[in-house]
C-alpha positions, 0 to 999 in steps of 0.5 A: 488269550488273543495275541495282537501286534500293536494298533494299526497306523499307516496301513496301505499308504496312497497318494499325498492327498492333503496340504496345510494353509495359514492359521488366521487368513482364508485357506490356502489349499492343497488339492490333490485327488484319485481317480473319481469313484464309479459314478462321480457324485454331486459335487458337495463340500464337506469338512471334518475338524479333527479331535486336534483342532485342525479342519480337513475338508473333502470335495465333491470330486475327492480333493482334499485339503487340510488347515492348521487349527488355531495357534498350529501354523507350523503344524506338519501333516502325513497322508495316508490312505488304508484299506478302509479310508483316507488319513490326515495326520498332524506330526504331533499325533503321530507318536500317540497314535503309533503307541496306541494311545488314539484311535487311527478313526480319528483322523480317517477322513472316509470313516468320521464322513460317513459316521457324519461327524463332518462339520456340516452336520454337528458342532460336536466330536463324539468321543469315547475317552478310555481310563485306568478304572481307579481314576474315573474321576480323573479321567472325567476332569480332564476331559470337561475341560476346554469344550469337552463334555461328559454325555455318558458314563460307561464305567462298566466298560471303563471310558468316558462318552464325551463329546468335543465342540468344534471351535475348542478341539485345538485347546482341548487337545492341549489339554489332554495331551502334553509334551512336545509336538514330536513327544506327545503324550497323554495326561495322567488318569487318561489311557486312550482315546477313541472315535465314538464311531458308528458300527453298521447293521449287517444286513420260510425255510431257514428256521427248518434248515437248522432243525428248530422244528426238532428242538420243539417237538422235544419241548425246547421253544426257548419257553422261559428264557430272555433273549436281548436284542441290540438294534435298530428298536421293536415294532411291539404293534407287530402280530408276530411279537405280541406278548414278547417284549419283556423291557425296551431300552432307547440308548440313541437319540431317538424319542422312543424305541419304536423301529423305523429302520426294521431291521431290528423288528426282522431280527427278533422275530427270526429269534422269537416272533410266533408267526402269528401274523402267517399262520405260523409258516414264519415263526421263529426259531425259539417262539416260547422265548422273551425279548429284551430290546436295547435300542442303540440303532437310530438309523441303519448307523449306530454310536459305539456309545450307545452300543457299549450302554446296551451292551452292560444293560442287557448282560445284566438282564439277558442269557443270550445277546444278539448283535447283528451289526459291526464295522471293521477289525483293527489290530488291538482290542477296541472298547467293544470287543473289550466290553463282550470279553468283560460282560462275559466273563462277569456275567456269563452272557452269550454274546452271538455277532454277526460277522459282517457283509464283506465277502472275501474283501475283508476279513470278520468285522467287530466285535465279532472278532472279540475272544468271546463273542460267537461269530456268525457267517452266513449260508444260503438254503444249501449250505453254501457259504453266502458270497457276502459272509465275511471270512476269517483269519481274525485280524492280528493273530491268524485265529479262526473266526467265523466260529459257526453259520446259519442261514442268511439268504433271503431270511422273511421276518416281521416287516415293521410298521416304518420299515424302510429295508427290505424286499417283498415277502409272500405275506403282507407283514413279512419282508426278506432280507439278507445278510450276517445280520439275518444269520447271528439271529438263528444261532441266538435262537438255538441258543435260547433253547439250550438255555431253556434245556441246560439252565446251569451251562455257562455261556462257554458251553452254550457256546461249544456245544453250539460249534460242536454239534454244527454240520460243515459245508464240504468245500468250505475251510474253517475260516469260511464256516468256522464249525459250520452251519448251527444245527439245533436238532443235533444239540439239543441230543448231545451232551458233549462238547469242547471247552475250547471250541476251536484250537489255532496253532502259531506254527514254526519258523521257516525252515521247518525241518527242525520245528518242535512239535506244538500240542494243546491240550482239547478238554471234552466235557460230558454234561448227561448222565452216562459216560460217552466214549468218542472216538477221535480223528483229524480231517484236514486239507494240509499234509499227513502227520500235520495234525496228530491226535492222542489218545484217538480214544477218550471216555468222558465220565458223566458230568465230567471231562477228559482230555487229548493232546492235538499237535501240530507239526509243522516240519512235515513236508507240505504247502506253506501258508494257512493250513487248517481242518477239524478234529472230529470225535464221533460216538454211539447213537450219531454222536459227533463233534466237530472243532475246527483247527488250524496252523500258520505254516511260515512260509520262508522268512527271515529276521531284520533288525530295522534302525532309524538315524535323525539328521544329526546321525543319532538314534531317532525317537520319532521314527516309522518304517513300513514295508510292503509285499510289491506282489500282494500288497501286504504291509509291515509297520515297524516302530521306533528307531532299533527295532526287529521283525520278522518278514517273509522273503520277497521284494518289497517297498520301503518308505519311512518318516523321521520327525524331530521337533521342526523337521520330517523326512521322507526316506523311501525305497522303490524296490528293496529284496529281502533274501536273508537275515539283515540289518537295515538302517535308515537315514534321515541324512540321506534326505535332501532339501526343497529350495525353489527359485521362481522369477518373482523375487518376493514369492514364498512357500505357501504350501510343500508336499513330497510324496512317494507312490508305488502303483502295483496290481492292488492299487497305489501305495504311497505316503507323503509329508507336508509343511510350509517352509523349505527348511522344514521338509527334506525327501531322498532314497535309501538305496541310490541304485534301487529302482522300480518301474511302478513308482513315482515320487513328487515335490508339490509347490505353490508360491505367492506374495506375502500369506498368499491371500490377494496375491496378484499372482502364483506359482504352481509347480509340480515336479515328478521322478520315475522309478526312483525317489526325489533327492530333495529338490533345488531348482531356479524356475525359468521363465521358458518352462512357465506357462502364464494363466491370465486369470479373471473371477468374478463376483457371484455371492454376496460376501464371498471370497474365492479360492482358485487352484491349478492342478497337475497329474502326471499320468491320465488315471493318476492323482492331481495335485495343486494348491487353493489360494485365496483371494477377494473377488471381483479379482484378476490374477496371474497364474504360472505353472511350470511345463517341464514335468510331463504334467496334465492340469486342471483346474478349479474354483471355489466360492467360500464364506469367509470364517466367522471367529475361529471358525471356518469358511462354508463352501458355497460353490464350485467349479472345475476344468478339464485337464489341459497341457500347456507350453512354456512361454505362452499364456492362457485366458480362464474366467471364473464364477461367470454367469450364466449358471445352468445345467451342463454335459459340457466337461464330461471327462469320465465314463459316468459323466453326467447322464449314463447307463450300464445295464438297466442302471441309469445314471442321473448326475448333471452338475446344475449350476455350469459355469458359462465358459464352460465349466461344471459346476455345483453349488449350495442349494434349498430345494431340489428335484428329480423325476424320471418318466418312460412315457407319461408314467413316473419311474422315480422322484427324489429330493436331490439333484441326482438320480439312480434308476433300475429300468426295464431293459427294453428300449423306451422314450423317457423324460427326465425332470430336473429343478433346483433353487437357491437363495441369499447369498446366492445373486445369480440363478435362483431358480434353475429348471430342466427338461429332457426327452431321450431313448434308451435302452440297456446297455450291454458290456462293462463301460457305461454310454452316454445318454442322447441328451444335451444342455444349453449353455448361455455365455453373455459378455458381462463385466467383473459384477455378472452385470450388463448395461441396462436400457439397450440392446444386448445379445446372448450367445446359447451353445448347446452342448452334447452327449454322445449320440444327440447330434447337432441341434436343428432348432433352438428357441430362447424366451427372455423375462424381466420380471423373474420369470412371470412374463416372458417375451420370445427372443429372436435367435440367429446362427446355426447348429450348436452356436446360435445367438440370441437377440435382448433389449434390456429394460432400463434401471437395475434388474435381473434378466432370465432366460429360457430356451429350448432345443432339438436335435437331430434325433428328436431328442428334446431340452427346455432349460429356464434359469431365473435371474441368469444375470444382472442389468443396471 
């Protein structure tokens, strides 16, 4: 049996990137945020309401922030980041989570985004609930309760499909969970619960390369056998599928199972399609086979709910399943891996998975990683290991998957009617793919046509046989290939195979010359007529007498089995590490098995006893240590208050949380070496207090976070706590002299009057400590390290409020971090911020519709401010939210901002809406467009406001098109349009260059209302603002209208260069003035910019 740690939690900890606010006012909002992705993407605002109520919402530029639900006020939350995502975790979770009780994806903000589950795109939360299967009915009640509701019953994978309405998850967590917030736990007849998430498809001379050809010449096609494919659907019109599909099954919300990704189609055909649209040239590998098609894909995502109903429907009707989709592998069994180890053995299915697209980047994704399943990797036609082919080991337990590879390179299969995948092919009706996905099919095939030769083998001998009879890549170890690449033509002549398919080792404890020798029994079996002697060898990369086999020599009776002894010693002298190879049994007539083998060889470790002290000096019951490698990154969680593990020598960080029932601490360790056996005690008490003092007497705490970072060569790792209160927060060190040079730890604070809604004024503090962690924090602000920020916002929205924050980072590539307040605008506020930290700030604004009933506010639009440093004593002017709002390049702080190139790759992602002072901005829109020209002939044309674009690398003169329009509650800029002509070429090395375009900024004197006096003369000041390369303009125009753009009236223009001014005269009565200008540069490169109702009159 798979062995498993316990279920991951906080793996791969970053920066504090989230804040709590006040239950039952608008947001007051913690923003902290990495450095941007490659490319900045459009600015949009999206919101997850997590399964316990609470609401985490991700902006456009990666700040996040985080509300308390409804009657959770004085909730705490940890932050977290993995490999994988980005994590906010209430404190009343974090037991249930740590015990493997709730699944870590439901509060991984990157995943539950990407699955779509943000509150922009349903109301609902799916959810698979897990239950001991003689309490269904329990399981059930529990779980409609409160705003849950029953979608699926998958009692034959033991769990409940429900789904969570949004405004009741606060109470529905109530009512699945009891206990206290620092001892929760799980009703009666309820034993996990999951994230219905959503796995992703994996995406002429491949059937040949396996030796199908082979198979049919000797009368095995697959004639007679049913293979079941769980995808995206069927075209059934296709020529190549015609007469093929025995039954199709639509499990998503599709209407019917008819592909409209085609990747589906692409998939069955590589398994069964007669290549009748081609001549034959693109048959499949098993074209005698039928098909079952289980539709669980809508789109190229697909719900782990619909997947599992596949899953108990097809095993009851097929031999063989293919499932070319995945997602990643978390330690523990999850439902799917459960559900293929289950059918499996009920019904003696073959479950054939691809083993997922991640390179060497992360390990072989689920449910490939189930006991049961064959893995599948990919190969190109020369049997080398495809770069994209996920490798092993598997995830908790060190055993070897990718168990087999086919062919997964550029694979022509049935294109489907509505494909919307893929690339061309030779033939019309064909397209090429790439990918696992294309590969787990040619196995399913070989598969079938073993089915078709053994009917009586059961699915572990298919299985065997399949590995067995592979053929190995030279120069790829198992966890690459597994057995190696599948190969039909040799198993079809071969009657032997290993009933374990594979053999993986523990492997001793460091040191290892005392080790005991471990031996496993390997059990060949002989389903032909005649015996078979094999003769037995060990190939492997590790050192001689690492693997030893005996007897070397076995006769296997026909239709019976015999048995060696593989041992594995690790005492031998020789590299530590993972160690692996094949043991290879050869007979007559070119008989020969391979099974891949392998060992952890420890490498020198020692035993910890870990233990964990709350803040009154007993044994903590809520307590959690992680350590992590300083060079590799690699992480070690340990749960509990006494506590063992066992840890590789080396210098590691250390940071742990102790929670009681109102307080967390934060107990870190910048370096800590381990170079023998110990015992390492964890204090609560050695974490100090907050307690700040600013100027305004009656300034309270609206938000606190402490925070740890360690930055090594793999990125940051970190880990942090937040509350609201002084007393309920406390950081400090472990070891007082410990220090090290990559880590920064943090006090994030912001202070208003009363909740902080309308407060006339703030405090943003930010406070950092080199190498060492913060030992709590006492300070008396001082006026002399305040610098003041006269703030002024005015109205845009009808209805909306405002939410504004300053940020600071502490190093140019670090994180930013501050806090949104909110406030009623037209408003004007007094902002400090504290200048004895180092720290760069930015800043940035939000408009927001306030929250209907206990739901939450809709972001309409943003805007941002580059970083800036301030001095103490002095004070700052900002405006906010003021018109006029239009395309902008001003702001640009990184290499892909806005309109770039690297290579052929052009970049289009020009914020629309820029503020006038200069801010970039985005906001809400109904409709938008983006065309790009290389002269007059259309290169692309999408429906959003950005663009990426593959061109011709020559260089050439181009026209960019750009328009976007919006509505109530939106007053101002309804109607925003651009055009650009520039040239450009391809860009040589690794950092993207600007493109030589520019935009004009209007920045007219208007008052708190975006209005201006009507029924006299008025001037508008245009900027123009510039890429890199333009120039400065030698010529600006500027139209004005009246009447939203039907009429226009040319404007005169005086200045020069970048600053001109344009001359109005304002119509009397109240009104909206648009505007339109156009300038060129100095290269020849043109703007024209309209915006409709720039701003009020009257």
């Amino acid at each position: 049996m798979r062995r498993r740690k316990l279920p991951a939690f906080l793996l791969g900890v970053v920066t504090i990137t989230a804040s709590a606010t006040l239950a039952g006012a608008p947001a007051a909002q913690a923003l902290p945020a990495g450095a941007p992705a490659d490319k900045p993407a459009p600015s949009t605002t999206s919101s997850v309401t997590l399964i316990t109520g609470d609401r985490v919402t991700v902006r456009g530029d990666g700040t996040t922030s985080v509300e308390p639900g409804p009657g959770r006020r004085d909730m705490r939350f940890a932050t977290y980041r993995t490999a994988t995502g980005r994590h906010v975790v209430p404190v009343d979770a974090l037991r249930l989570l740590r015990a493997g009780k709730l699944d870590a994806r439901l509060f991984d903000l990157t995943a539950l985004t990407a699955a779509g589950y943000t509150d922009e795109r349903t109301r609902e939360l799916p959810l698979l609930v897990a239950y001991p299967k003689a309490q269904g009915g329990k399981a059930r009640s529990a779980t409609t309760v409160q705003g849950a509701r029953v979608t699926r019953d998958l009692s034959a994978v033991g769990a409940l499909a429900v789904r969570a309405d949004r405004a009741a998850r606060a109470s529905l967590w109530e009512a699945m969970t009891g206990g206290t917030d620092a001892a929760r736990t799980l009703q009666p007849g309820i034993d996990r619960i999951w994230l219905d998430g959503k796995r992703k498809i994996n995406l002429d001379v491949s059937v040949p390369q396996i030796g199908a050809p082979t198979a049919w010449q000797a009368g095995f096609d697959g004639t007679g056998v049913t293979v079941a494919v769980l995808d995206s659907g069927i075209d059934a019109t296709h020529p190549d599928l015609a007469g093929k599909i025995v039954a199709a099954e639509n499990f998503t919300d599709a209407p019917d199972a008819d592909d409209n990704v085609g990747h589906g189609t692409h998939v069955a055909s590589t398994i069964a399609g007669t290549g009748a649209a081609s001549n034959g040239r693109y048959k499949g590998v098993a074209p005698g086979a039928k098909l079952l098609i289980g539709k669980v894909c809508g789109t190229e995502f697909c719900e782990e709910s619909a997947i599992l109903a596949g899953m108990a429907w097809a095993a009851e009707r097929a031999p063989i399943i293919n499932i070319s989709l995945g997602g990643d592998d978390l330690e523990g069994i999850d439902p799917l891996e459960q559900a293929i180890n289950d059918l499996t053995a009920r019904y003696s299915t073959l479950f054939v998975v691809s083993a997922g697209n991640a390179g060497g980047f992360a390990p072989v994704g689920s449910p490939a990683s189930a006991d049961a399943a064959l893995a599948v990797g990919a190969v190109d036609r020369d049997d080398q290991v495809a770069d994209f082919s996920s490798r092993g080991p598997r995830v908790g337990d060190n055993a070897i998957k990718p168990e087999i590879t086919a062919p997964g390179v550029e694979i022509v299969a049935a294109k489907a009617a509505h494909d919307v995948i893929g690339g061309p092919a030779p033939v019309a009706g064909y397209s090429t793919l790439s990918g696992t996905s294309m590969a787990a099919p040619h196995v399913a095939g070989a598969a079938a046509i073993l089915v078709q030769q053994h009917p009586d083998w059961s699915s572990q001998q298919r299985k065997t046989v399949l590995m067995g009879a592979a053929k190995p890549t030279e120069g790829f170890d198992v966890f690459a290939q597994g057995a190696g690449r599948v190969d039909v033509a040799r198993a079809i002549k071969q009657s032997v195979g290993v009933d374990e398919g594979s053999v993986s080792f523990t492997g001793g404890q460091w040191p290892h010359g005392d080790d005991t020798p471990e031996s496993k029994t390997v059990t060949y079996r002989n389903s032909g007529t005649a015996p078979v002697t094999l003769t037995l060898a060990v190939d492997t990369t590790g050192p001689a007498g690492l693997f030893t086999v005996s007897p070397g020599t076995l006769t296997v009776p026909a239709g019976g089995t015999a048995t060696t002894t593989l041992t594995s010693d690790t005492s031998v002298d020789g590299p530590e590490g993972l160690l692996s190879g094949y043991l290879t049994a050869t007979g007559a007539d070119g008989l020969k098995v391979e099974t891949p083998i392998a060992v952890n060889r420890e490498p020198e470790s020692y035993d910890l006893t870990f233990k964990a002290l709350g803040r009154d000096g007993a044994a903590a019951e809520n307590a959690y240590i992680s350590l992590f490698d300083l060079k590799t990154g690699t992480q070690y969680q340990i749960f509990g208050a006494d506590s063992a593990k066992r840890l590789p020598k080396a210098e590691y960080g250390m940071y742990s949380f102790i929670d009681s029932e109102t307080e967390s601490s934060l107990v870190a360790q910048p370096k800590l070496a381990i170079t023998g056996p110990a015992t390492i005690t964890v204090d609560a008490r050695d974490a100090k207090p907050v307690d700040v003092k600013v100027p305004r007497a009656d300034a309270v705490p609206t938000f606190i976070v402490l925070g740890a970072d360690w930055t090594i060569e793999q990125g940051v790792i970190g880990a942090g706590i937040i509350g609201l209160e002084f007393d309920q927060l406390f950081a400090g060190q472990r070891d007082p002299k410990s220090s090290f040079d990559g880590f920064l730890s943090s006090a994030v604070i912001a202070l208003a009057q009363g909740d902080g809604v309308n407060s006339p004024y703030v405090y943003d503090l930010a406070y950092f400590r080199e190498q060492k962690m913060l030992d709590g924090l006492r300070k008396n602000v001082k006026a002399k390290d305040l610098a003041t920020i006269k703030a002024t916002y005015a109205t845009e929205a009808t209805g909306a409020q405002g939410v504004k924050a300053n940020s600071a980072r502490y190093t140019p590539d670090g994180s930013y971090w501050g806090v949104f307040i909110p406030f009623d605008p037209p408003f004007r506020r007094t902002e400090y911020v504290n200048t004895d930290n180092k720290a760069q700030w930015s800043s940035a604004f939000e408009q927001q519709l306030p929250p209907v009933g206990d739901g939450w506010p809709e972001t309409l639009a943003s805007a941002t401010a580059t970083p800036a440093t301030f001095r103490g004593g002095r004070t700052y002017q900002q405006e906010w939210n003021r018109a006029v709002f239009a395309p902008t390049v001003a702001g640009a702080e990184y290499d892909w901002d806005y309109v770039s190139r690297l290579g052929d790759l052009l970049w289009v992602g020009m914020p629309s809406f820029g503020e006038g002072p200069g801010h970039p901005g985005f906001s809400t829109i109904d409709s938008a467009r983006t065309a790009l020209y290389r002269g007059n002939t259309l290169v692309t044309e999408v429906d959003t406001e950005w663009a990426e674009v593959e061109l011709p690398a020559a260089a050439a003169d181009y026209r960019l098109e750009k328009s976007v329009t919006r509505s109530a509650p939106h007053q101002f800029s309804t109607q925003v349009s651009g055009t650009w002509t520039f040239r450009s070429g391809n860009v040589a090395g690794e950092t993207p260059k600007q493109v030589a375009l520019s935009t004009l900024r209007f920045s007219p004197k208007l008052d708190d209302r975006n209005s201006a006096p009507a029924g006299r003369p008025f001037v508008v000041p245009v900027h123009v603002d510039h890429q890199a390369g333009t120039g400065t303009a030698n010529k600006v125009t500027v139209d004005v209208s009246y009447d939203d753009g039907r009429t226009w009236t040319k404007a005169p223009v005086a200045g020069s260069g970048d600053h001109r001014v344009a001359a109005v005269w304002h119509p009397r009565g109240k009104g909206f003035v648009s505007l339109r200008a156009s300038a060129t540069d100095q290269h020849g490169g043109t703007v024209t910019q309209t915006v409709i109702r720039a701003y009020a009159i009257g």
